[in-house]
C-alpha positions as semicolon CSV with decimal commas, in nm:
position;residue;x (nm);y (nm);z (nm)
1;X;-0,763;-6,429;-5,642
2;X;-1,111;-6,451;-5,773
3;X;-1,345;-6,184;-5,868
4;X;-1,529;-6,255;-5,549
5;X;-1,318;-6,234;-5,319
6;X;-1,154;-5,933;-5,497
7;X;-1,489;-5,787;-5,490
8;X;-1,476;-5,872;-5,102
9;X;-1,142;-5,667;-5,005
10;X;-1,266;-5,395;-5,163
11;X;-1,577;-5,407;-4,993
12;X;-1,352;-5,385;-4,693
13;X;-1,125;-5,135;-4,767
14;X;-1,394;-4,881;-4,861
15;X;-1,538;-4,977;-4,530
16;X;-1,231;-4,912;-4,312
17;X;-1,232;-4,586;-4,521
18;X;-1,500;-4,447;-4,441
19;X;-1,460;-4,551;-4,054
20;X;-1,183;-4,362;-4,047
21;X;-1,319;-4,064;-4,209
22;X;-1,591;-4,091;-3,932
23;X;-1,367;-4,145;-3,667
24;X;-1,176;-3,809;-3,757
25;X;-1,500;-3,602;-3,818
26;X;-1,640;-3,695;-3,446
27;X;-1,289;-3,632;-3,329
28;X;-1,330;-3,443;-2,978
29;X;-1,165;-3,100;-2,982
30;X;-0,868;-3,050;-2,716
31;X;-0,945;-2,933;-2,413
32;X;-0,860;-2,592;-2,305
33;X;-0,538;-2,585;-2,078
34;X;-0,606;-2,681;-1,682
35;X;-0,494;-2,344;-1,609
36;X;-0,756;-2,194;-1,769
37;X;-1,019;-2,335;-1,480
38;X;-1,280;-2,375;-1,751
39;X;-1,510;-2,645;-1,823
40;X;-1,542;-2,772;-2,172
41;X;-1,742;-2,481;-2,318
42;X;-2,118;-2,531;-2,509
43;X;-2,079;-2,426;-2,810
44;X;-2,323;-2,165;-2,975
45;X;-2,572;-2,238;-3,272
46;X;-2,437;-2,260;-3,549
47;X;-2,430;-1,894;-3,789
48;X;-2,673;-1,924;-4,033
49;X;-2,506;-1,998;-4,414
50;X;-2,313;-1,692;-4,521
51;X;-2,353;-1,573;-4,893
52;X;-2,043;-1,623;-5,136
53;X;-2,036;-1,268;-5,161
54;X;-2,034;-1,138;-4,831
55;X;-1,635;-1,233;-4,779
56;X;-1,543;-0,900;-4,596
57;X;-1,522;-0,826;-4,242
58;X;-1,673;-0,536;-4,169
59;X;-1,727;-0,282;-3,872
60;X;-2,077;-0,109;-3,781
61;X;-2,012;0,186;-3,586
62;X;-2,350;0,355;-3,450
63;X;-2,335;0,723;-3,346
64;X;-2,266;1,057;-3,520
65;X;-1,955;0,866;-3,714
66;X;-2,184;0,648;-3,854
67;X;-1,968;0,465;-4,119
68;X;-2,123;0,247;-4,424
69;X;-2,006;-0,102;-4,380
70;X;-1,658;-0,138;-4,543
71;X;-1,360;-0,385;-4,472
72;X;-1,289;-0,401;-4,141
73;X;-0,906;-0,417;-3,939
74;X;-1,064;-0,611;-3,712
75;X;-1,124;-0,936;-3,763
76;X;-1,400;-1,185;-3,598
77;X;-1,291;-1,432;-3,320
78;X;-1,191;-1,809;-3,357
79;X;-1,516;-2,015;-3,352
80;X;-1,647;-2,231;-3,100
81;X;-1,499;-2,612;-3,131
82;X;-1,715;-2,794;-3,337
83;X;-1,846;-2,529;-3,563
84;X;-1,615;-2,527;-3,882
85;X;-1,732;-2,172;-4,043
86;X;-1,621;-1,845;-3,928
87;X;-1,860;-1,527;-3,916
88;X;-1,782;-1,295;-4,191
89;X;-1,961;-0,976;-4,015
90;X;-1,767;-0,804;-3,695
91;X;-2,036;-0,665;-3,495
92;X;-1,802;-0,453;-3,230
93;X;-2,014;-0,152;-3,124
94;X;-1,858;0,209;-3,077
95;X;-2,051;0,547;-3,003
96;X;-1,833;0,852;-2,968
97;X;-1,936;1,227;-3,073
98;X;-1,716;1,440;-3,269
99;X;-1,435;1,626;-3,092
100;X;-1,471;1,938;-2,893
101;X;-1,486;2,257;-3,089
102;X;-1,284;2,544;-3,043
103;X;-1,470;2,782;-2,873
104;X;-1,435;3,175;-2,833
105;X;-1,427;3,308;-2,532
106;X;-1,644;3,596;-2,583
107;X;-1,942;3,417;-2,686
108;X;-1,893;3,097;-2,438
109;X;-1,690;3,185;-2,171
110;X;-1,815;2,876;-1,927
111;X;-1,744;2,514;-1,995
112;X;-1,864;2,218;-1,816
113;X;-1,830;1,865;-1,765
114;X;-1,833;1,546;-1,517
115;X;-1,534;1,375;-1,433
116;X;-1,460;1,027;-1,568
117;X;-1,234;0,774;-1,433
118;X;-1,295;0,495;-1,701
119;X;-0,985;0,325;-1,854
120;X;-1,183;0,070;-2,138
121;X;-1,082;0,259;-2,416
122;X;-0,684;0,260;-2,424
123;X;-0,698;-0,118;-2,320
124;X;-0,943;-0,174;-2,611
125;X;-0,708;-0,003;-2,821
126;X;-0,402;-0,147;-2,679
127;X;-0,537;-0,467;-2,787
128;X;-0,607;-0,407;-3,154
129;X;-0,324;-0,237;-3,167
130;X;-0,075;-0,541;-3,025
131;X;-0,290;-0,743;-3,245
132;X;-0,155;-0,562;-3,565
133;X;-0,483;-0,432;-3,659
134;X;-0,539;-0,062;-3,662
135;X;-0,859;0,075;-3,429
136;X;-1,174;0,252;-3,522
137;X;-1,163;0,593;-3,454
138;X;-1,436;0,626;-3,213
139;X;-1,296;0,359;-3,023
140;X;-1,012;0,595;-2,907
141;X;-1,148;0,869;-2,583
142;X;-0,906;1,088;-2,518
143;X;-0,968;1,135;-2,152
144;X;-0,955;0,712;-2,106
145;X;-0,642;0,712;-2,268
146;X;-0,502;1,036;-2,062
147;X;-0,639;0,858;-1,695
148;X;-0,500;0,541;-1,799
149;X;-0,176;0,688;-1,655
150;X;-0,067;0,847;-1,278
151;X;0,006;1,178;-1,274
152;X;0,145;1,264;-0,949
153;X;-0,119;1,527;-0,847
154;X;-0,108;1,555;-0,469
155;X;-0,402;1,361;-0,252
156;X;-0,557;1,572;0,010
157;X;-0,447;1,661;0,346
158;X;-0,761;1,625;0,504
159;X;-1,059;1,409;0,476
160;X;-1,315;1,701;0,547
161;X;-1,284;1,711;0,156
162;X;-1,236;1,390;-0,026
163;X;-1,035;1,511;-0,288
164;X;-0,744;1,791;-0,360
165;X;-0,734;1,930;-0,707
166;X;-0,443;2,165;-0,868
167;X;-0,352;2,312;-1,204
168;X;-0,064;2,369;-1,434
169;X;-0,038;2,639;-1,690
170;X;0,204;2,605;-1,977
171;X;0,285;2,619;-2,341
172;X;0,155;2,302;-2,528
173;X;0,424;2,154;-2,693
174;X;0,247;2,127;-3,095
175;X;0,257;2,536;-3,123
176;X;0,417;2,698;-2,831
177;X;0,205;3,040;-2,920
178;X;-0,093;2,864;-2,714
179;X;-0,104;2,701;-2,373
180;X;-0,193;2,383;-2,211
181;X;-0,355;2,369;-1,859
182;X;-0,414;2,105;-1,645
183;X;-0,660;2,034;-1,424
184;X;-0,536;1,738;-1,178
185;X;-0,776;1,617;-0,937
186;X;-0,646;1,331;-0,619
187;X;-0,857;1,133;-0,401
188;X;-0,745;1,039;-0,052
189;X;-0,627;0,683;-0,040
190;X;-0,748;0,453;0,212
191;X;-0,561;0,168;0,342
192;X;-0,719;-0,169;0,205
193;X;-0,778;-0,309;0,587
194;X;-0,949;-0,005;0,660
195;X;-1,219;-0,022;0,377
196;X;-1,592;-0,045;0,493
197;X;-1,772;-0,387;0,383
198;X;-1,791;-0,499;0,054
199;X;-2,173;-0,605;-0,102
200;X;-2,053;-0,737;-0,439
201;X;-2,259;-0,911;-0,729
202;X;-2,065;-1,069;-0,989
203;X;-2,302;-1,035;-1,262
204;X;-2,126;-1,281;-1,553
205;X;-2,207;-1,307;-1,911
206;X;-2,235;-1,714;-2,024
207;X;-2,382;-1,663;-2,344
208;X;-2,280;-1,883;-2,675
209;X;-2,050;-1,565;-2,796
210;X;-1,824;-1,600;-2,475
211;X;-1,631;-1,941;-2,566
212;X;-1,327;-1,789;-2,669
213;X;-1,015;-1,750;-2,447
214;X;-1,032;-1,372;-2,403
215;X;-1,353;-1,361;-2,322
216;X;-1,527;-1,616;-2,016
217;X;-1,170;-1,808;-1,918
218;X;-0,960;-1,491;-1,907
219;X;-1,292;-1,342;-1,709
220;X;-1,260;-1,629;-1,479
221;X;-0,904;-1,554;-1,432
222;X;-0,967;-1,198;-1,357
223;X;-1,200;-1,249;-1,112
224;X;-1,041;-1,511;-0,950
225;X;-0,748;-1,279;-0,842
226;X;-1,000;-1,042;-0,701
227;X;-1,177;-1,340;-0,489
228;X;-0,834;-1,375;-0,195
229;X;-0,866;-1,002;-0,174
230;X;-1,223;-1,079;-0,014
231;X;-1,275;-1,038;0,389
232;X;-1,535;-1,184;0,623
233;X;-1,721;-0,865;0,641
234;X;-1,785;-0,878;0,253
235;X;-2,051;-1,053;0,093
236;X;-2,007;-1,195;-0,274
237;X;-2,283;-1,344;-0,493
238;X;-2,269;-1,471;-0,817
239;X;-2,550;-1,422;-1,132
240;X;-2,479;-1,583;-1,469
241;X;-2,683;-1,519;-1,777
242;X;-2,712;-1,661;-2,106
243;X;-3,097;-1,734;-2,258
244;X;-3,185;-1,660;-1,882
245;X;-3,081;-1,521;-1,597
246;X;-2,977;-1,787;-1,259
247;X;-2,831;-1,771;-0,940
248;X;-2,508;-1,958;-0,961
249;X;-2,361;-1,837;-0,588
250;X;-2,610;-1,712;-0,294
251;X;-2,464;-1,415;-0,086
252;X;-2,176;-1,539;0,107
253;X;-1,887;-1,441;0,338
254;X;-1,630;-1,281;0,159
255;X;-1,346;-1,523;0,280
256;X;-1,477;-1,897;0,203
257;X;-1,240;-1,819;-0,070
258;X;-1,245;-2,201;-0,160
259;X;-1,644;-2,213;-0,231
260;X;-1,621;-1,859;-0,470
261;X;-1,359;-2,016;-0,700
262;X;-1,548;-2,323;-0,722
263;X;-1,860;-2,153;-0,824
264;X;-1,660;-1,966;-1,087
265;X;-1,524;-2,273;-1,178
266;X;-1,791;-2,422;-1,268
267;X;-1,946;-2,194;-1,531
268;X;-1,973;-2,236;-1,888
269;X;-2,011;-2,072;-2,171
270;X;-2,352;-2,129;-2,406
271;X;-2,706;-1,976;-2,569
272;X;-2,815;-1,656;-2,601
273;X;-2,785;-1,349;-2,421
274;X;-3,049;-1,199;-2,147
275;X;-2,859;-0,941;-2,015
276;X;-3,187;-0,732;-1,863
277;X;-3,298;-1,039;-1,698
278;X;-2,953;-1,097;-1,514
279;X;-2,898;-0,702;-1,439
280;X;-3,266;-0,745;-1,254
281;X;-3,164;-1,088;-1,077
282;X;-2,829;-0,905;-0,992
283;X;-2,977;-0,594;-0,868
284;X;-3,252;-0,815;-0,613
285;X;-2,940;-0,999;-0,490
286;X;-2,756;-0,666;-0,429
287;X;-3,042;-0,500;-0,241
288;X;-3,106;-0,846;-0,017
289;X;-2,734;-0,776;0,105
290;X;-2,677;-0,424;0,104
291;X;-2,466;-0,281;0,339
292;X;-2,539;0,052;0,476
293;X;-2,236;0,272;0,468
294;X;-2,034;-0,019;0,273
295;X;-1,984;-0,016;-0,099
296;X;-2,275;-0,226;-0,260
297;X;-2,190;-0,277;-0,621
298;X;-2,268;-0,493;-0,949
299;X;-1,966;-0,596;-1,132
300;X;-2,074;-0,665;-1,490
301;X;-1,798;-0,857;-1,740
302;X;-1,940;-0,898;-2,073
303;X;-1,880;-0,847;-2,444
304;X;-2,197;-0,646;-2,422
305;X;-2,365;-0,868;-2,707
306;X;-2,724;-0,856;-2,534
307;X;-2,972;-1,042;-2,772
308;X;-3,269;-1,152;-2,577
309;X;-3,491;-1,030;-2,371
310;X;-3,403;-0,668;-2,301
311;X;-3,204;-0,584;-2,612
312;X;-3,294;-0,189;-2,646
313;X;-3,016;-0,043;-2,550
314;X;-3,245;0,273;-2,434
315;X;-3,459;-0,022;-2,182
316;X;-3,126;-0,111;-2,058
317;X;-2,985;0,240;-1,961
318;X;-3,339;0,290;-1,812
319;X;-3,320;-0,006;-1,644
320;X;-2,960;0,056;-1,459
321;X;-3,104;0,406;-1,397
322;X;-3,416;0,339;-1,201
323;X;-3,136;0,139;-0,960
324;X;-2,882;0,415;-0,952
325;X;-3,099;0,583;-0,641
326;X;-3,113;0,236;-0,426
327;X;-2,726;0,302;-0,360
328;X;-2,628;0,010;-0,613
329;X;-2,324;0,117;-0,852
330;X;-2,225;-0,074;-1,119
331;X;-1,876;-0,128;-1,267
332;X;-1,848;-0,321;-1,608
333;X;-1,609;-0,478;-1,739
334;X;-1,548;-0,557;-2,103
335;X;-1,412;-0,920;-2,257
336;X;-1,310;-1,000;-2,569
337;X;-1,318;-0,915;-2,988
338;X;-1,570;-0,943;-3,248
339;X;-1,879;-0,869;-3,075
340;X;-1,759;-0,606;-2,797
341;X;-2,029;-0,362;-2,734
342;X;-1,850;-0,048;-2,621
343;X;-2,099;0,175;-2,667
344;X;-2,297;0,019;-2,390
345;X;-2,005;-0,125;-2,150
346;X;-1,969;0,238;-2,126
347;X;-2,261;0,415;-2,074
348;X;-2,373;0,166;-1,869
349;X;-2,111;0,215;-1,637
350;X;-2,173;0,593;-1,683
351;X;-2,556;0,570;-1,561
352;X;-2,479;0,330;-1,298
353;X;-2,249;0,541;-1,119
354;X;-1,976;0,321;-1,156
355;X;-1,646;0,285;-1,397
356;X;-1,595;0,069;-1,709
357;X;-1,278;-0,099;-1,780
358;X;-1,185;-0,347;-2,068
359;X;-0,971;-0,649;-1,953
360;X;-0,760;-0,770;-2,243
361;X;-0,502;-0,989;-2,025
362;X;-0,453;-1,091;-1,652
363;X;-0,188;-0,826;-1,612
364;X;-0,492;-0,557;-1,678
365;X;-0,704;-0,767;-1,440
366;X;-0,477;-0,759;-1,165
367;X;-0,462;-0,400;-1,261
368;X;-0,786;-0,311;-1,171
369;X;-0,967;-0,528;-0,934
370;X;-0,632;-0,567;-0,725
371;X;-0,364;-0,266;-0,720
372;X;-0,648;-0,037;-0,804
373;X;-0,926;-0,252;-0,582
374;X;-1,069;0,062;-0,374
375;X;-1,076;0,308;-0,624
376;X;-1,229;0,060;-0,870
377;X;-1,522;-0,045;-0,595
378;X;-1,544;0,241;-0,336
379;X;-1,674;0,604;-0,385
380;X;-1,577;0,889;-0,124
381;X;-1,741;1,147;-0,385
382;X;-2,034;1,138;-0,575
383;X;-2,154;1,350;-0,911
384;X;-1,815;1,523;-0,927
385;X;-1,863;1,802;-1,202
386;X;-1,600;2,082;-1,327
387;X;-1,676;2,413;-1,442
388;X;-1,396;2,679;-1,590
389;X;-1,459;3,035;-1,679
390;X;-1,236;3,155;-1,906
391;X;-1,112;3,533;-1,927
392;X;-1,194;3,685;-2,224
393;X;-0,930;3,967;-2,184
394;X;-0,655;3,678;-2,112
395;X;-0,776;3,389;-2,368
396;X;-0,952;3,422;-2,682
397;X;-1,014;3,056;-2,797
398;X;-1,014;2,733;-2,582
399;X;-1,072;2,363;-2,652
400;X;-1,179;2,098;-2,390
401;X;-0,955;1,753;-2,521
402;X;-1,182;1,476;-2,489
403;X;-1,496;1,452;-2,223
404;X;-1,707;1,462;-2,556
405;X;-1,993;1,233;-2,424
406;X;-1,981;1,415;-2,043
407;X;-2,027;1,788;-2,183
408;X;-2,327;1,909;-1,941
409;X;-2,514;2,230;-1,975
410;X;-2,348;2,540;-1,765
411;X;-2,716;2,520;-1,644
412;X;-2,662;2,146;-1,509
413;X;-2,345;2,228;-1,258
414;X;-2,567;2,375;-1,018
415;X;-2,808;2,135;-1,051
416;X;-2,788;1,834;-0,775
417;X;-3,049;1,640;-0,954
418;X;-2,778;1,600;-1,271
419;X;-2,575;1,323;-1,233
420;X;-2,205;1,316;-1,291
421;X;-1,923;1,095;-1,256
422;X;-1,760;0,973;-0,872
423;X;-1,439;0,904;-0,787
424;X;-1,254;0,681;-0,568
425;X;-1,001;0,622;-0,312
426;X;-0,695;0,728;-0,464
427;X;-0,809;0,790;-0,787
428;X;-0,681;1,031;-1,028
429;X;-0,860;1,235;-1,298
430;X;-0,690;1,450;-1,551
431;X;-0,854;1,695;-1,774
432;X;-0,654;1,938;-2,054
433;X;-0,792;2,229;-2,198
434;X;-0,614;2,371;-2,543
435;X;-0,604;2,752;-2,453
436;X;-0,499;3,048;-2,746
437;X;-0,376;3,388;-2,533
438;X;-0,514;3,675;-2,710
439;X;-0,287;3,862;-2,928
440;X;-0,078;3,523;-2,979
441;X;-0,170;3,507;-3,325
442;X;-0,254;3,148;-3,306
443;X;-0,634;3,204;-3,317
444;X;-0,846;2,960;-3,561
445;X;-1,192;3,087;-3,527
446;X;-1,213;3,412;-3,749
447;X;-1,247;3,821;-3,673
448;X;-1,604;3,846;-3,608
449;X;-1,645;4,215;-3,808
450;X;-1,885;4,357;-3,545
451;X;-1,698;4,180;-3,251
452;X;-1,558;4,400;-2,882
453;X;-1,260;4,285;-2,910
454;X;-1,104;4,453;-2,603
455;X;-1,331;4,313;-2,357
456;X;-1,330;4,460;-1,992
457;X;-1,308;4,289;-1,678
458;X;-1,287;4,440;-1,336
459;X;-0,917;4,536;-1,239
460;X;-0,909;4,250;-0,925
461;X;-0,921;3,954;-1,177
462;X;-0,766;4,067;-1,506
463;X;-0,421;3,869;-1,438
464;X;-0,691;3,576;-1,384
465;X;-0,696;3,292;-1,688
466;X;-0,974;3,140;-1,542
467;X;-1,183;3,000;-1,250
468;X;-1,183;2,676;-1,165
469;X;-1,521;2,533;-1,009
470;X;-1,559;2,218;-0,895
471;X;-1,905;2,027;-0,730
472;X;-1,897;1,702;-0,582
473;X;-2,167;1,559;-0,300
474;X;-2,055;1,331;-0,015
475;X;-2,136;0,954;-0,038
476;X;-2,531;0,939;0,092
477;X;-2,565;1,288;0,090
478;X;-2,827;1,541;-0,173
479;X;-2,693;1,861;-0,163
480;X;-2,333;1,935;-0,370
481;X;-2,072;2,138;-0,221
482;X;-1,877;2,401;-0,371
483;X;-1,484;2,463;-0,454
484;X;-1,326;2,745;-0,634
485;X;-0,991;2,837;-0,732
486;X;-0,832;3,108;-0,983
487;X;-0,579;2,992;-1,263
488;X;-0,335;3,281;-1,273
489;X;-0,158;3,435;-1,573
490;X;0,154;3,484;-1,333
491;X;0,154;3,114;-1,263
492;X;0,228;3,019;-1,590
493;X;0,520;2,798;-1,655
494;X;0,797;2,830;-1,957
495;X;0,813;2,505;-2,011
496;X;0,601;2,237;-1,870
497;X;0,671;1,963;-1,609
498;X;0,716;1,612;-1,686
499;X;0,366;1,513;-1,609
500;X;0,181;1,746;-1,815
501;X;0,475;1,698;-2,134
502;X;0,349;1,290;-2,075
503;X;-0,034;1,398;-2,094
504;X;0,052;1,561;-2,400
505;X;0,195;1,290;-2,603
506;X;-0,050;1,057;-2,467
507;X;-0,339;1,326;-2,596
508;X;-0,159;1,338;-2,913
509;X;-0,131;0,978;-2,951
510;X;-0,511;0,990;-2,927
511;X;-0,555;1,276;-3,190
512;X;-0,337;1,057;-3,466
513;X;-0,560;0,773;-3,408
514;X;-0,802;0,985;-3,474
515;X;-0,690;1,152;-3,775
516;X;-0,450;1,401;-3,653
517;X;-0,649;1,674;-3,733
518;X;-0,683;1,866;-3,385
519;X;-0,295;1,899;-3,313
520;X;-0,183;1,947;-3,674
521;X;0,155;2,103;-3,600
522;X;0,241;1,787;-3,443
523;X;0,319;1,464;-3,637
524;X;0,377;1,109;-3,551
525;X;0,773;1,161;-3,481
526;X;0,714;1,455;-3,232
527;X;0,408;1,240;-3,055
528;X;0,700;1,017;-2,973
529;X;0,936;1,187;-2,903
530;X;0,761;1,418;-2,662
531;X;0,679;1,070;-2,493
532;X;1,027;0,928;-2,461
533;X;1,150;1,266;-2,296
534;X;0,853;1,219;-1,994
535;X;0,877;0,900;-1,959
536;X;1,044;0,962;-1,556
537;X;1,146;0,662;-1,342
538;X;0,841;0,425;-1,475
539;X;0,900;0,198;-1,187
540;X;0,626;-0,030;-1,365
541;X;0,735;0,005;-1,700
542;X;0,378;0,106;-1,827
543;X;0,538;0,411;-2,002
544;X;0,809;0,221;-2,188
545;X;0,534;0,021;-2,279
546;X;0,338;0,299;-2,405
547;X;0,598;0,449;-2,632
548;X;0,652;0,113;-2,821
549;X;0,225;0,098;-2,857
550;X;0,252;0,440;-3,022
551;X;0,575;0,323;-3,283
552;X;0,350;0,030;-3,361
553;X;0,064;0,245;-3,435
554;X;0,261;0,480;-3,664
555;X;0,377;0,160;-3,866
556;X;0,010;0,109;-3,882
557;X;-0,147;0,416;-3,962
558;X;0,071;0,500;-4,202
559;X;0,002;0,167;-4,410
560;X;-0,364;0,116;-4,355
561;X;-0,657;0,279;-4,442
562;X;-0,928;0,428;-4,168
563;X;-1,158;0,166;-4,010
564;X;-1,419;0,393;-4,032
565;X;-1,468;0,710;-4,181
566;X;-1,719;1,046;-4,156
């Protein structure tokens, strides 16, 4: 061969080279799955060029646990197809104050707060967990994980009054000198044929940042298991939002079932993030169908990671609050890692007078816009607040376990211009209160030198614990009504039932997330096995389930450092 023509084939072969090289760099990425019913998602820009030494992932966590940036057990999602670097920085958001204090009695005898039926938080948790990485502390509420649970509290006998409420007394299983009680509150459940009219806006995040699988095609999925629930009386429209806000469904009959899934179909995932615009668009599409005396509600699913337009999260609360008096709620639900704003999923929800949840699979989904439909979407009570007054002759100390960020001013109960939390058809709501007897010798506050310590109290209550006061308005009503019951000493159990042993472990579970600093008689072991021994019949399972969450959190805990820290 000469040197020409060997000159020649190598021309060639460099050629078919770097064809093939080509060929393999414009490769199209695989489609997602047809079960998925997603389009072939846009991808986002791509992240600006990350410095060689910013290689950890790291949480910011706003709020009085403000943490310094440090390496995070959470790490960023998959990125878009296409776009071969990963983000180094995980921007989940959580907000949570400090636990309740123990309080004395004699100085504070009144606590209040407003019920809360949100779930988000022991889903969020449940999904770090499963995913082997352990949680931030202020991601874990207390009172979400203790409601993320049934309690059989009995529902009311009569619809004059939309909810019945009980209580339990008895001695809390991490230091038997103190006491647990209970406060177990029932709505009425309503058959779903006989719920009034639906007005629902699905109000759907399509930004860039919700590609990934857990996040816009698991939302789709959700939703679309909510859509054959739909009836002719209901209307449904659909908002999407990404750099701006558009109409992707008009309001329509609840059962063309066929023309909601395609709409839902249809949507895709790409730019940035106007959530203000499409709360506003969502909110004008709500009020051009509202139903009076039907439940007229925004359904928000996001990851919360609002970067145009309206991005103060203060705007945005004001926003949802200047709607709250049309007779809108709004639910949202959470999707996804990385980028999940809790913080304002949640309070959100909270202003809107509505309930947040966080979807991490269709099992949750099915969960809560299906077997939980009406008390997820309806309200038969509105600005439901709880009030105790505590004997000071009975109980020296007490400590309210979780509620941190719905603590309202004894002032505020009374108050009908205070908002509070609403509950549902057949919802449940479960508070505990830590209580010390006096003369149990379990007290952790000190002997104040100059202190009464024998207080009187007339002779008709002194074998009361406490009062229990509850408020709550009617749906469309102003003015609150008023219901009071004693907690008596006498009613104490010895040992106590199955339901509030469960509660327990599950608020234990919560405090060793946390640190394990409020229930420090108890360890990891006892959390457990408290929870195996109330488990019951579990028809579903969910309690099983449970226990294993908490022996994979122990294996965590105990071999990782904090995600956060004080």
């Amino acid at each position: 061969m000469t040197a020409v023509s060997r000159a020649v084939l190598a021309s060639a072969v460099l050629l078919a080279l770097a064809g093939c090289a080509k060929q393999v760099v414009q490769q199209a990425p695989p489609q997602p799955r047809a079960s998925d019913i997603v389009a072939p998602p846009s991808p986002p820009s791509p992240p600006a060029p990350v410095s060689s030494a910013a290689v950890l992932h790291r949480v910011q966590v706003s709020g009085s646990r403000m943490a310094a940036p440090r390496p995070s057990a959470i790490p960023p999602p998959p990125m878009a197809p296409g776009i071969g670097v990963q983000p180094e920085v995980n921007r989940e958001n959580y907000q949570r104050p400090d636990d309740n204090p123990v309080k004395a009695t004699a100085d504070e005898p009144v606590s209040t707060f407003s019920v809360d039926v949100d779930t988000g938080s022991w889903s969020n948790v449940r999904r770090m967990l499963e995913a082997g990485q352990r949680p931030p502390a202020d991601a874990v509420r207390s009172e979400e994980f203790i409601n993320s649970f049934r309690y059989g509290h009995p529902a009311p006998t009569d619809k004059s009054v939309p909810f019945a409420f009980h209580t339990e007394l008895a001695p809390a299983p991490w230091d038997t000198r103190r006491q647990l009680l209970m406060i177990g509150i029932k709505g009425y459940e309503l058959p779903r044929d006989a719920l009034p009219p639906m007005n629902l806006v699905f109000l759907i995040d399509t930004s860039g940042s919700m590609y990934s699988p857990d996040k816009l095609p698991l939302l789709k999925k959700a939703f679309a298991q909510l859509v054959p629930q739909l009836r002719a009386q209901d209307k449904v429209a659909i908002v999407s939002y990404a750099g701006r806000a558009g109409e992707v469904l008009p309001p329509t009959p609840g059962d063309q079932h066929a023309r909601i899934l395609a709409a839902l179909e249809k949507l895709e995932a790409g730019g940035s993030t106007n959530g203000g615009a499409g709360i506003q668009l969502a909110y004008t599409l709500a009020r051009q169908s509202f139903v009076r005396g039907g439940a007229n509600r925004v359904i928000l699913a996001t990851d919360g990671d609002f970067n145009v337009g309206t991005v103060d999260q203060g705007a945005l609360e004001t926003l949802v609050a200047d709607q709250r008096a049309s007779g809108i709620a709004l639910t949202t639900l959470g999707f996804g890692t990385g980028n999940y704003n809790d913080a304002l999923a949640e309070k959100l929800a909270n202003i809107g007078n509505g309930n947040h949840a966080y979807v991490d699979s269709v099992s949750q989904a099915r969960k809560v816009l299906v077997e939980q439909m009406g008390g997820t979407l309806y309200t038969i009570a509105n600005d439901v607040k709880i009030q105790v007054e505590f004997n000071p002759a009975q109980i020296a100390e007490y400590r309210l376990i979780g509620y941190e960020n719905r603590v309202l001013a004894n002032a505020d109960f009374a108050n009908d211009k205070v908002d509070a939390g609403d509950i549902g058809p057949g919802h449940e709501v479960t508070a505990l209160y830590e209580l010390t007897p006096v003369g149990s010798g379990a007290e952790q506050l000190p002997t104040r030198r100059y202190a009464d310590n024998t207080p009187a109290v007339p002779a008709a209550v002194a074998g009361e614990v406490a009062e229990l006061r509850l408020r709550y308005k009617l749906p469309g009503q102003d003015e609150s009504k008023l219901l009071t019951r004693p907690v008596l000493a006498a009613a104490a159990r010895r040992t106590p039932s199955q339901s509030l042993q469960w509660a327990a472990a599950i608020a234990g579970f919560a405090d060793q997330l946390r640190g394990g600093q409020r229930m420090p008689a108890w360890n990891w072991d006892k959390v457990i096995q408290t929870a195996q021994g109330a488990r019951g019949t579990d028809a579903n399972g969910e309690r099983a389930a449970a226990v294993q969450l908490m022996q994979l959190a122990r294996g965590l805990v105990e071999t990782s450092p904090p995600a956060d820290a004080d």
